[in-house]
mmCIF file of the C-alpha atoms, coordinates in Angstrom:
data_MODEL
# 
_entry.id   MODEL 
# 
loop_
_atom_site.group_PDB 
_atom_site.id 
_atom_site.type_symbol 
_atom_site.label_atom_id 
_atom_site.label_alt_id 
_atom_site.label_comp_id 
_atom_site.label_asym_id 
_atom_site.label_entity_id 
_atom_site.label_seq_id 
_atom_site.pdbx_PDB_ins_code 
_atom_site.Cartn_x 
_atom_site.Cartn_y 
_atom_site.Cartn_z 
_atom_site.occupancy 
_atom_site.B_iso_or_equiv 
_atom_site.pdbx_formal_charge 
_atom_site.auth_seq_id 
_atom_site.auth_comp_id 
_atom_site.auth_asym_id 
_atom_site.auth_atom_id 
_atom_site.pdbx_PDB_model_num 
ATOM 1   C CA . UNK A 1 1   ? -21.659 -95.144 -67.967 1.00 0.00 ? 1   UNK A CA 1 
ATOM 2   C CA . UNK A 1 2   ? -18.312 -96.061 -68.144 1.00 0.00 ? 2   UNK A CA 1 
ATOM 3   C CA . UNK A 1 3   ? -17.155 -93.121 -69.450 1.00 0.00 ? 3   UNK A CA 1 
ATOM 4   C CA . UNK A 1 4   ? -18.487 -90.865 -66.437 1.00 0.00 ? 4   UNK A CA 1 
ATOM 5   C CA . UNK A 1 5   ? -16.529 -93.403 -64.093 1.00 0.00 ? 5   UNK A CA 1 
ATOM 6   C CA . UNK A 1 6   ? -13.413 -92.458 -65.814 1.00 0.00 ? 6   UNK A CA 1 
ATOM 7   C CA . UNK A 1 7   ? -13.570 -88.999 -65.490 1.00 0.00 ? 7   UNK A CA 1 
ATOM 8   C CA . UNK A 1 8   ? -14.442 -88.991 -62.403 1.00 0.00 ? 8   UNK A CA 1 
ATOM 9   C CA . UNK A 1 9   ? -11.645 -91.004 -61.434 1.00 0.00 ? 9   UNK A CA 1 
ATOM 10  C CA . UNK A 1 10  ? -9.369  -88.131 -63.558 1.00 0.00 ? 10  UNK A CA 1 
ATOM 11  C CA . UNK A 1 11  ? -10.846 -85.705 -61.598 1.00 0.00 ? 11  UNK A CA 1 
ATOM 12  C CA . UNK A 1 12  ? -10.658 -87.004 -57.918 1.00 0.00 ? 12  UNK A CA 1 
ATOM 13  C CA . UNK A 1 13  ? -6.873  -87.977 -59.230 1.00 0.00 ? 13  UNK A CA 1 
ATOM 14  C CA . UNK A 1 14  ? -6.133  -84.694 -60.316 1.00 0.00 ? 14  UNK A CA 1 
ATOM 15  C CA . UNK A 1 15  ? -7.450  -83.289 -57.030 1.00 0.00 ? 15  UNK A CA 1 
ATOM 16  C CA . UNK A 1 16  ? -5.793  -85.539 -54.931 1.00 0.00 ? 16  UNK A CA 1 
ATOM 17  C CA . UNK A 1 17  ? -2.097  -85.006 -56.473 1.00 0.00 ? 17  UNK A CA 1 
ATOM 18  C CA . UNK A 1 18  ? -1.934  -81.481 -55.130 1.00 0.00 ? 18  UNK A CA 1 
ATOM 19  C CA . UNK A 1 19  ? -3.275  -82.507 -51.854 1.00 0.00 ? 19  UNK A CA 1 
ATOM 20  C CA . UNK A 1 20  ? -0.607  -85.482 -51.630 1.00 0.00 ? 20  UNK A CA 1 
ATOM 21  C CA . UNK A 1 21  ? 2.247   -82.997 -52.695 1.00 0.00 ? 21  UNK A CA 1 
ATOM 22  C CA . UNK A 1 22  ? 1.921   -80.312 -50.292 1.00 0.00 ? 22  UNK A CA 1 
ATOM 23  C CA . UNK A 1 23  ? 1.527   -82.790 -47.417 1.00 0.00 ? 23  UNK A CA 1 
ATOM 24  C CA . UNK A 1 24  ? 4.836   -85.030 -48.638 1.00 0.00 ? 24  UNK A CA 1 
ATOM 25  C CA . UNK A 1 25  ? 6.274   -80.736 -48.813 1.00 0.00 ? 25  UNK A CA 1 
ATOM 26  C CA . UNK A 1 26  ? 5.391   -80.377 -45.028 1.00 0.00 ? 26  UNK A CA 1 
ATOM 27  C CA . UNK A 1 27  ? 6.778   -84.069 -43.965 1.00 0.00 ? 27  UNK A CA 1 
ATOM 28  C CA . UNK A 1 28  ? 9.308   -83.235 -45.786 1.00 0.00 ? 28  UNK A CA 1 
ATOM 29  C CA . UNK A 1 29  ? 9.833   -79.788 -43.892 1.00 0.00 ? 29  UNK A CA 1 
ATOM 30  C CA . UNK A 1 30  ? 9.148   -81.464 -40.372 1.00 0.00 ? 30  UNK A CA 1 
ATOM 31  C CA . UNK A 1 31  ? 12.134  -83.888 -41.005 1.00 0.00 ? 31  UNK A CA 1 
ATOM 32  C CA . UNK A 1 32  ? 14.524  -80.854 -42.358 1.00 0.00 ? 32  UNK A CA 1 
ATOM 33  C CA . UNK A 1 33  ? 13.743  -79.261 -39.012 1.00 0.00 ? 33  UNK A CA 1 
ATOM 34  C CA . UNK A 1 34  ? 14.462  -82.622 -37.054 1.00 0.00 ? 34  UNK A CA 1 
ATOM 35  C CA . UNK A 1 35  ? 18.515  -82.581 -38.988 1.00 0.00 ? 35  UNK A CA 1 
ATOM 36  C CA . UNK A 1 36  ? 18.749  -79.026 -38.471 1.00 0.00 ? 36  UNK A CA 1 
ATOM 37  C CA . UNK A 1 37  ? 17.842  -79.136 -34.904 1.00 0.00 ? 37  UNK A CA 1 
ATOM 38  C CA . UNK A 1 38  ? 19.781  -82.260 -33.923 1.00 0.00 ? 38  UNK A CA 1 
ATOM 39  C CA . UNK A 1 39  ? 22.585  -80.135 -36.076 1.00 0.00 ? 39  UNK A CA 1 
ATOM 40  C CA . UNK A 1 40  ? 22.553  -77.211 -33.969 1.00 0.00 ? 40  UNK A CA 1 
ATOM 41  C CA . UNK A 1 41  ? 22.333  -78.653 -30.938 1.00 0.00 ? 41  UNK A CA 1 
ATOM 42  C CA . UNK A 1 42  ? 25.538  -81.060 -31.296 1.00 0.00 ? 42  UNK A CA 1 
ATOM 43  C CA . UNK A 1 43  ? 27.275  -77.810 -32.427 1.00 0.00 ? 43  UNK A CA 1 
ATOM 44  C CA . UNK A 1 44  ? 26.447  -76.545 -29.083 1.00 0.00 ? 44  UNK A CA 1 
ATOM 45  C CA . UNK A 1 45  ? 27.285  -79.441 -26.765 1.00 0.00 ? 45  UNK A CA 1 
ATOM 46  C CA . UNK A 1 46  ? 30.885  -79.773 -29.140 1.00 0.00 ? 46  UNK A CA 1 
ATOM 47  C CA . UNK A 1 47  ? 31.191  -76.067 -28.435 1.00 0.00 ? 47  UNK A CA 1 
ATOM 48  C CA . UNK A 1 48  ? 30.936  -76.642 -25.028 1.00 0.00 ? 48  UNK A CA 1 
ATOM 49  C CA . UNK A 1 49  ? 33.451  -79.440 -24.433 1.00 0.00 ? 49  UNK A CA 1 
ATOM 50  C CA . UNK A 1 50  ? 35.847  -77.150 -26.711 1.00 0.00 ? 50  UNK A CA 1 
ATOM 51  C CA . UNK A 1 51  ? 35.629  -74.789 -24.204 1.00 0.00 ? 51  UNK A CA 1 
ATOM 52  C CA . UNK A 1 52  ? 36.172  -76.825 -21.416 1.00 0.00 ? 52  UNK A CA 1 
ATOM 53  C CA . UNK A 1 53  ? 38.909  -78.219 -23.545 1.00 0.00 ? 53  UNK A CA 1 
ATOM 54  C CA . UNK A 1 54  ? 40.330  -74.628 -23.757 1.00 0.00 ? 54  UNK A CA 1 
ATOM 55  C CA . UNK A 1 55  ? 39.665  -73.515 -20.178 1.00 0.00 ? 55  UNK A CA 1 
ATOM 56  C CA . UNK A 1 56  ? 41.766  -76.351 -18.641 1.00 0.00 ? 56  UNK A CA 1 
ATOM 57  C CA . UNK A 1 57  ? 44.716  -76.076 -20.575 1.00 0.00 ? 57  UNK A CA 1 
ATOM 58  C CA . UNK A 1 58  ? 44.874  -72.560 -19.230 1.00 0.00 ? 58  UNK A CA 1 
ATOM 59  C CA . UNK A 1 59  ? 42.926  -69.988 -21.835 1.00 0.00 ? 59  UNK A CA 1 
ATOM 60  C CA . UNK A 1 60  ? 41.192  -67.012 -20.167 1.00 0.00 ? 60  UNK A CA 1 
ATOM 61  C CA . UNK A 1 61  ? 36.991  -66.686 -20.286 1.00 0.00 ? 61  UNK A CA 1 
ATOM 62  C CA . UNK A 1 62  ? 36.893  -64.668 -22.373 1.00 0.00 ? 62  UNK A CA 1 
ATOM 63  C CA . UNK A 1 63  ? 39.305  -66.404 -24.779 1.00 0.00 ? 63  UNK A CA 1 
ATOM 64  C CA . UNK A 1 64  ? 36.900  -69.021 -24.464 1.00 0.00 ? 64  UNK A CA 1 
ATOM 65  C CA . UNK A 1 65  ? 34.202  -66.991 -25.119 1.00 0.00 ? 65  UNK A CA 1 
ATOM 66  C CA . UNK A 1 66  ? 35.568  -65.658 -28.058 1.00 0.00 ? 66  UNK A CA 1 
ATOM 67  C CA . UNK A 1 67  ? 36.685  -68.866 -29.770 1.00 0.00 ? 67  UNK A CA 1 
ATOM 68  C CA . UNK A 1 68  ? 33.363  -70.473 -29.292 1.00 0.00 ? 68  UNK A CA 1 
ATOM 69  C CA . UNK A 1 69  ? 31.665  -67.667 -31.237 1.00 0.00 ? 69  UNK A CA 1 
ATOM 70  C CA . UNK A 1 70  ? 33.782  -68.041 -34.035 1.00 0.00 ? 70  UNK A CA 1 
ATOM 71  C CA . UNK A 1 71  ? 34.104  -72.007 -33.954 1.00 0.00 ? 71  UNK A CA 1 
ATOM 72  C CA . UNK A 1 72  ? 29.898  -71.669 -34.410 1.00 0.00 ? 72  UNK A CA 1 
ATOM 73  C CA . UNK A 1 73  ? 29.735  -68.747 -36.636 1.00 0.00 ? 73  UNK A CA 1 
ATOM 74  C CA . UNK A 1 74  ? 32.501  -70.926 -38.914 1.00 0.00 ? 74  UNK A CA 1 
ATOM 75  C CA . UNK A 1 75  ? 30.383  -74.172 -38.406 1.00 0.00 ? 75  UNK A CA 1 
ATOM 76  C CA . UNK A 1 76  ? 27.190  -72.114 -39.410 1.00 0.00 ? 76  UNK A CA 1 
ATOM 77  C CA . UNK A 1 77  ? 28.537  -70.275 -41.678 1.00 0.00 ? 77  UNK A CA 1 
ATOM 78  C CA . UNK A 1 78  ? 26.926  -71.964 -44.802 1.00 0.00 ? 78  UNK A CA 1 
ATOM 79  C CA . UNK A 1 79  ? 23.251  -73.039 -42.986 1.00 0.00 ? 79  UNK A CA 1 
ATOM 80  C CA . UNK A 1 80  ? 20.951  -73.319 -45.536 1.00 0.00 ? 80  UNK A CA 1 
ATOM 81  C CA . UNK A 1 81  ? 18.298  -71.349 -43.708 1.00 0.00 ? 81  UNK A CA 1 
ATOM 82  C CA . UNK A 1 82  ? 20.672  -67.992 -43.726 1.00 0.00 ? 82  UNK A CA 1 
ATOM 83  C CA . UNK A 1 83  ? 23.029  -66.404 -40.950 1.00 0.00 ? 83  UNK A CA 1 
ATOM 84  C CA . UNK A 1 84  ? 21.610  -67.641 -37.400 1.00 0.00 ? 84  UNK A CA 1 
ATOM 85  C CA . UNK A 1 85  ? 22.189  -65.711 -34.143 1.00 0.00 ? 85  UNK A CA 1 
ATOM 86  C CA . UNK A 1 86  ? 24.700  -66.436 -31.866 1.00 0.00 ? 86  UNK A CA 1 
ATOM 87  C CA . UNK A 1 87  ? 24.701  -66.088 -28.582 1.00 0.00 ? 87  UNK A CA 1 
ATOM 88  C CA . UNK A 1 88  ? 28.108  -67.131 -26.056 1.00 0.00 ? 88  UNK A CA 1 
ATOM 89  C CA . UNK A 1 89  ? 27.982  -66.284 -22.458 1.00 0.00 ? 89  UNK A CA 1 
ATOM 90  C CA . UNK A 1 90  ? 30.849  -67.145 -19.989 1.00 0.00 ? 90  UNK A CA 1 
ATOM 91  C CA . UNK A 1 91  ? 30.218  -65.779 -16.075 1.00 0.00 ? 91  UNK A CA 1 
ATOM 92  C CA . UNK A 1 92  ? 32.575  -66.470 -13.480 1.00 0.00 ? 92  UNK A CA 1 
ATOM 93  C CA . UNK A 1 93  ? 31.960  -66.508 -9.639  1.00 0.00 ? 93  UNK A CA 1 
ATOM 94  C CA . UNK A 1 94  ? 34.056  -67.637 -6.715  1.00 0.00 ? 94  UNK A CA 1 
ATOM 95  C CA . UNK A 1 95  ? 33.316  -71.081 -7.118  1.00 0.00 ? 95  UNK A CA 1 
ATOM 96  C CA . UNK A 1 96  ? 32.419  -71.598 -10.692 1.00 0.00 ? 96  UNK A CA 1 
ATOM 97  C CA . UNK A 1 97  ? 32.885  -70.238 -14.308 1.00 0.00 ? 97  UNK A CA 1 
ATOM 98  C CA . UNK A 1 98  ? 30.225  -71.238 -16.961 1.00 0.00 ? 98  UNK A CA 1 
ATOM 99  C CA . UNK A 1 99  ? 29.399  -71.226 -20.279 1.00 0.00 ? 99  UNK A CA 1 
ATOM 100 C CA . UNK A 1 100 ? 26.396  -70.765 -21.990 1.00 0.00 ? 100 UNK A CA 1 
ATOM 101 C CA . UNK A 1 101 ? 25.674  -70.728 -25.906 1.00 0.00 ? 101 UNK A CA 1 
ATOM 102 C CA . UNK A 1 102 ? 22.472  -70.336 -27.336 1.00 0.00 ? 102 UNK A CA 1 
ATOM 103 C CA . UNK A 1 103 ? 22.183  -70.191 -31.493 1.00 0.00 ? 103 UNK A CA 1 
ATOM 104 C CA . UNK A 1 104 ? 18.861  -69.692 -32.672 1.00 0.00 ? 104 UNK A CA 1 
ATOM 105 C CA . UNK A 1 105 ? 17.514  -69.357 -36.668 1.00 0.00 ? 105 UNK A CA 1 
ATOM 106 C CA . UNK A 1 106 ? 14.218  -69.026 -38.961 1.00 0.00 ? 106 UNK A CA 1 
ATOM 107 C CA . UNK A 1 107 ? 13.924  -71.089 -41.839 1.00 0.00 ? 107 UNK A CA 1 
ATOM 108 C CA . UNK A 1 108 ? 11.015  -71.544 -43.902 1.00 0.00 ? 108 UNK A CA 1 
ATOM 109 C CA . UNK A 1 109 ? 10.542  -74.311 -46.705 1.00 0.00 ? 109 UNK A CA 1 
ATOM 110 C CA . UNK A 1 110 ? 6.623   -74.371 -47.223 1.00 0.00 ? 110 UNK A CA 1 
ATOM 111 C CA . UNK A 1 111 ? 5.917   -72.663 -43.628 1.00 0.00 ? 111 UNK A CA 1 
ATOM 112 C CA . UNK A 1 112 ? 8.516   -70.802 -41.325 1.00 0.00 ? 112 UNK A CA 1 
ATOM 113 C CA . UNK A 1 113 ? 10.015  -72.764 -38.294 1.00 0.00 ? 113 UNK A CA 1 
ATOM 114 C CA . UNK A 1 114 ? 12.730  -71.673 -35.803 1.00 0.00 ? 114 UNK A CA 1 
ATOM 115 C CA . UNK A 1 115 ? 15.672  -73.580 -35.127 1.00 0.00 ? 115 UNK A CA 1 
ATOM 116 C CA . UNK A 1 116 ? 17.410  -72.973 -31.442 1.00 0.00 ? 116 UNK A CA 1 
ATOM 117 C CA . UNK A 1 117 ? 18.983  -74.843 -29.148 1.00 0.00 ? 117 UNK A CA 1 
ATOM 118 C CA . UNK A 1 118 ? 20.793  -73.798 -26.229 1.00 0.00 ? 118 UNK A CA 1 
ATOM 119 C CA . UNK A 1 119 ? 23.503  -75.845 -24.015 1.00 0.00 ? 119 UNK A CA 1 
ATOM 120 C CA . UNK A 1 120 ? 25.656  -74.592 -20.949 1.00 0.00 ? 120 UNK A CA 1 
ATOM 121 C CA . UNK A 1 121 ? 28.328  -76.005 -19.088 1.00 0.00 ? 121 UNK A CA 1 
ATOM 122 C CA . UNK A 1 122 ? 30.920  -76.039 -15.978 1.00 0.00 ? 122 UNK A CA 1 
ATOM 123 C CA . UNK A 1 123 ? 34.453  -74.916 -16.752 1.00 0.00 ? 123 UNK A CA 1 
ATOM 124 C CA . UNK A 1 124 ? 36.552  -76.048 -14.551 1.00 0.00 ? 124 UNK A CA 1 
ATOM 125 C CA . UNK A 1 125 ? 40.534  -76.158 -14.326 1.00 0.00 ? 125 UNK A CA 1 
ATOM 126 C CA . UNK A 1 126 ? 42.524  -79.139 -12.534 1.00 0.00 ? 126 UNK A CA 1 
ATOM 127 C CA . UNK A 1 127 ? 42.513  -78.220 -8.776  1.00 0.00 ? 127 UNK A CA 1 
ATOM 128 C CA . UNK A 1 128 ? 40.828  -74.870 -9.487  1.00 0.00 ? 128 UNK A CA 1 
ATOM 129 C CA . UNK A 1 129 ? 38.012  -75.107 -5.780  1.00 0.00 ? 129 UNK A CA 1 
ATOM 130 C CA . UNK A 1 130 ? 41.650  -75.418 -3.928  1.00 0.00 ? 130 UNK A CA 1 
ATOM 131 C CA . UNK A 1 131 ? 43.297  -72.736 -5.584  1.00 0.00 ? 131 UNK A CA 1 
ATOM 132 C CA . UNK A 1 132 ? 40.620  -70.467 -4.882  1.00 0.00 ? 132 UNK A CA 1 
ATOM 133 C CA . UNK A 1 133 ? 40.263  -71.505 -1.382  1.00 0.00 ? 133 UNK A CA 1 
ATOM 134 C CA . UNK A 1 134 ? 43.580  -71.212 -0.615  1.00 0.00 ? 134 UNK A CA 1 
ATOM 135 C CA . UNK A 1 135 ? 43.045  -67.578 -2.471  1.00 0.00 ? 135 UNK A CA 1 
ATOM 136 C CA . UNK A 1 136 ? 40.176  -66.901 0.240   1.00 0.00 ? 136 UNK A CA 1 
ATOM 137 C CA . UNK A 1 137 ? 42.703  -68.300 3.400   1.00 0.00 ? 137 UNK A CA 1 
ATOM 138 C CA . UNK A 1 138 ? 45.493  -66.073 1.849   1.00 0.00 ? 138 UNK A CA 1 
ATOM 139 C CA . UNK A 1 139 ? 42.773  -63.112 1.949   1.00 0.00 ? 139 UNK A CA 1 
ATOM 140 C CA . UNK A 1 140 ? 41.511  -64.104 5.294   1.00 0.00 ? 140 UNK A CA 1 
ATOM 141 C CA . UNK A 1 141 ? 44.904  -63.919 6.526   1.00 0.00 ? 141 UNK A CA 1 
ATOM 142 C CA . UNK A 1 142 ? 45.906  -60.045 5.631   1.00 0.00 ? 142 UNK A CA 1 
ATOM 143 C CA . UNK A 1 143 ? 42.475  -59.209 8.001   1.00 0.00 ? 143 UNK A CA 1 
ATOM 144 C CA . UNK A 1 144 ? 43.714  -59.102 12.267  1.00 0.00 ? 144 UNK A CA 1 
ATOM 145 C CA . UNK A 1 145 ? 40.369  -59.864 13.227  1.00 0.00 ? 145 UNK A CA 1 
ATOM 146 C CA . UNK A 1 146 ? 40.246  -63.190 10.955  1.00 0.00 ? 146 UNK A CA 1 
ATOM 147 C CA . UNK A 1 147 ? 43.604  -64.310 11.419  1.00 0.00 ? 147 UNK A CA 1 
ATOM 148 C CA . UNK A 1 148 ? 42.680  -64.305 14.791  1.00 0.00 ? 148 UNK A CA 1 
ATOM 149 C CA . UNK A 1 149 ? 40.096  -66.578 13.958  1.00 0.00 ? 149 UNK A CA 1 
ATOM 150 C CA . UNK A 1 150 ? 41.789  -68.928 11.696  1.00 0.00 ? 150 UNK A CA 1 
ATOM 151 C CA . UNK A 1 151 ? 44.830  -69.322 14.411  1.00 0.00 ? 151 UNK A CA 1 
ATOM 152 C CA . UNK A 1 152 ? 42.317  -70.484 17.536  1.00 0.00 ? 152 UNK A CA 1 
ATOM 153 C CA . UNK A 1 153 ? 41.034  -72.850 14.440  1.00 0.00 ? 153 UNK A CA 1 
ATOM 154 C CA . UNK A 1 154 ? 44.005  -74.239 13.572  1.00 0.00 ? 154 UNK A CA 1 
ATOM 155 C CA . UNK A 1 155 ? 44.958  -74.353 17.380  1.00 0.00 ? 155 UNK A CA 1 
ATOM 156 C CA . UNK A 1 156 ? 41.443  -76.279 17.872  1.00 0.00 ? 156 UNK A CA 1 
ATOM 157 C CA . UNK A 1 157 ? 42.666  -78.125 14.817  1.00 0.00 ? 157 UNK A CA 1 
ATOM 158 C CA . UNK A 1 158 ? 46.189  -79.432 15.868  1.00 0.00 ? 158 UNK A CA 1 
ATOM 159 C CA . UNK A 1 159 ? 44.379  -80.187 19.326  1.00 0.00 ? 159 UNK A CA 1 
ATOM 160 C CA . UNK A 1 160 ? 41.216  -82.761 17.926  1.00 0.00 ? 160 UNK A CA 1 
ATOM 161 C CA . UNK A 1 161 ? 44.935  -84.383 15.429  1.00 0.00 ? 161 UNK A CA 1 
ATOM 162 C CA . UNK A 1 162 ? 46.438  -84.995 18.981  1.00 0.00 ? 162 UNK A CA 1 
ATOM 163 C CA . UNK A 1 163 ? 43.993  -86.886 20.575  1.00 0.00 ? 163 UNK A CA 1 
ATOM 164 C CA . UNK A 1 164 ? 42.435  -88.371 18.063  1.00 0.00 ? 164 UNK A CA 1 
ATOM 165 C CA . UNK A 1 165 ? 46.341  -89.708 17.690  1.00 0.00 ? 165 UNK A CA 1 
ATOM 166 C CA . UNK A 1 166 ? 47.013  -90.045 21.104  1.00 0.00 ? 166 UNK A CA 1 
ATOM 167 C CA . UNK A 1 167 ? 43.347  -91.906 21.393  1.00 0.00 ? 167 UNK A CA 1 
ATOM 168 C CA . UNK A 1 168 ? 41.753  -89.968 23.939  1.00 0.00 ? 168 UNK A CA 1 
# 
């Protein structure tokens, strides 16, 4: 009787070890793609403030552009789950110039997972909203019609300084 407990036991052990491996494999996986993840997505947000970094000390869009693609394609260079994609994305409008970087991956340990994380951000130069208004005055100017405007403005202007000074 004893004998049929034992193997038993050997069996149920022997069926249970494979059972207990793959599932430490995939816990094991889960918290690789937790690091890798968290990895990425700093390497985004620091690519960000880089370019903000950049941007304010005078460096183009597209510079900016440029040197954030290679500051992540140098970071990721050696990621163990191969060569991810890299995206980097600057658009510029009247009022505001972004960035945008996206880098996204497939790694597989016992199942495939994607890794992607994407961050964007303001770019902004010291006094750049009243440099580009005064741009739009300077342009508002060269019109007839709108300097026309702008003068009874500034007229109106000059008028509400005097008696707000004169206090009447």
């Amino acid at each position: 009787m004893k004998r049929k407990a034992k193997a038993s036991l050997t069996v149920e052990t022997a069926m249970l070890f494979p059972i207990v491996f793959l599932l430490l494999l995939a816990v094991m996986q889960c918290a690789l793609f937790l690091v890798y993840e968290t990895y990425v997505k700093a390497l985004c947000d620091q690519g960000v403030i880089l370019c903000q970094s950049w941007y304010a000390r005078g460096e183009t869009l597209d510079t900016c552009v440029e040197e954030a693609k290679s500051y992540l394609s140098k970071q990721l260079h050696s990621c163990p789950w191969g060569e991810p994609s890299i995206y980097v994305h600057g658009e510029e409008t009247i009022f505001t110039r972004t960035i945008s970087l996206a880098v996204e991956g497939d790694y597989a340990l016992l199942f495939p997972m994607r890794v992607e994380a994407i961050t964007s951000g303001f770019l902004e130069r010291p006094a750049a909203y009243k440099e580009t208004m005064d741009l739009i005055w300077e342009a508002a100017s060269l019109l007839p019609p709108i300097q026309d405007g702008l003068d009874a403005y500034e007229n109106k202007l000059n008028e509400w300084k005097g008696r707000i000074t004169s206090g009447g």
